[in-house]
Residue, then its C-alpha position, 0 to 999 in steps of 0.5 A: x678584279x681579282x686575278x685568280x681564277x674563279x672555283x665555284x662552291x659546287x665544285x669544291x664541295x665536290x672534291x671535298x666529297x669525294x675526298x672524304x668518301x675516299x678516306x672513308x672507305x679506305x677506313x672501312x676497308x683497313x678496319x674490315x681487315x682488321x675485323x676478319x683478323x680478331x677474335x669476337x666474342x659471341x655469347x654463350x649458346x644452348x649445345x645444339x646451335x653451339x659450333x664444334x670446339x676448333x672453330x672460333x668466331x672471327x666476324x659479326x654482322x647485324x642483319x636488317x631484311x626480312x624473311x619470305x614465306x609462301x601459302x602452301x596447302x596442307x595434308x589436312x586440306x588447308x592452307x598455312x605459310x612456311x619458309x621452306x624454301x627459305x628465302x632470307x633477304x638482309x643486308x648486315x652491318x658493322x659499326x665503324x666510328x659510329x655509323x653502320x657499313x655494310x658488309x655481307x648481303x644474306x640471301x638463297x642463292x645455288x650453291x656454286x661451290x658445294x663441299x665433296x659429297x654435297x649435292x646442292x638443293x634446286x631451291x638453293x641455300x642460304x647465302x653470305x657474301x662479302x660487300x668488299x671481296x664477293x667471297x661467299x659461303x652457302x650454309x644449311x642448318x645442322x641436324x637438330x641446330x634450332x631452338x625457339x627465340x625466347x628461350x635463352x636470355x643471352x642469346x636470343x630473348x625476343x620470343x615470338x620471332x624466327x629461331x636461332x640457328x646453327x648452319x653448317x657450311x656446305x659450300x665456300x667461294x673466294x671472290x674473283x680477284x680471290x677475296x677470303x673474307x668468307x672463304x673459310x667459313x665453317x659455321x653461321x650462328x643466327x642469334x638475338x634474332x627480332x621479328x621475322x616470324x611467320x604471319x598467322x593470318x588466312x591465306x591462299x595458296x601461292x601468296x607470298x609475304x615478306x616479314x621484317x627481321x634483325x638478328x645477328x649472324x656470328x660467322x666461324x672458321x676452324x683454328x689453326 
């Protein structure tokens, strides 16, 4: 008989787990870190949805959601589905030793934190915040910062999906134990986009239909 004592496989493969989801998310959180701190490369982009010169790209989500769209009727005395008030709903993703972490969830939210000057839309604005410190930034497109998917090779070649965008902050928000990673975020690049297009079936005032979409949001802030 042996003298010591009994561990059983279930609690070792236990504390293995967590063991190595400790180390992982501590991995995720360095690189995290370091990500926000290096510069990332987003492609060339048509003027219109290409930030001011000042601002440099400093972080890439890979967005997986879907985009939502309301019946509303006409001012010919039909019916047709739009996406305003938008309402985005997508995790994003980065990549880290080859397998997806999340990092912002995007969604419309109330601008808690508007700009001077901002007066924040009841329907709310398009919202990014960070999975690890719950910073947030509140965006709306800039004047004239669309352009059809399809049109631009690089950027954004799958034609027949939502557009590429350019938004501006309107809004900017530390987390509670003040996080930044959003913090100062000037301006969001939605590119590369795959899907998300409004239905162009019948429908009936008041019905609502969510449509699968990725994309790739590019987030800016402005050089030092």
């Amino acid at each position: 008989m042996s003298n010591y004592p009994s561990h059983p496989a279930s609690k070792i493969a236990r504390v293995r787990s967590l063991f190595v989801a400790a180390l992982a998310l501590s991995s995720a959180l360095g690189t995290i870190t370091v990500a926000s701190a290096q510069t990332v490369t987003p492609p060339t982009t048509p003027t219109q949805i290409t930030p001011q010169a000042g601002n440099t790209a400093f972080l890439v989500g890979h967005a997986v959601g879907s985009q939502g769209y309301t019946c509303l009727p006409t001012t010919t005395g039909g019916t047709s589905w739009t996406v305003n008030p938008a309402r985005p709903e997508a995790t994003l993703f980065t990549d880290i030793l080859g397998q997806p972490l999340e990092i912002i969830t995007h969604f419309a939210s109330i601008n808690e934190n508007p700009k001077q000057g901002i007066v924040p839309p009841l329907s709310g604005n398009a919202t990014w915040q960070s999975s690890f410190d719950t910073s947030r930034v509140w965006a709306a497109t800039v004047p004239g910062g669309v352009v059809v998917a399809g049109t631009d090779p690089e950027s954004c070649p799958n034609g027949g999906s939502i557009p590429y965008l350019l938004l501006q902050s309107v809004g900017n928000k530390k987390g509670p134990t003040g996080g930044r990673l959003l913090a100062n975020t000037t301006f969001v690049q939605r590119l590369n986009t795959n899907g998300g297009a409004a239905p162009t079936t019948s429908c009936s005032v008041g019905q609502t239909q969510l449509v699968p979409y990725t994309a790739d949001y590019y987030f800016y802030r402005q050089d030092q």
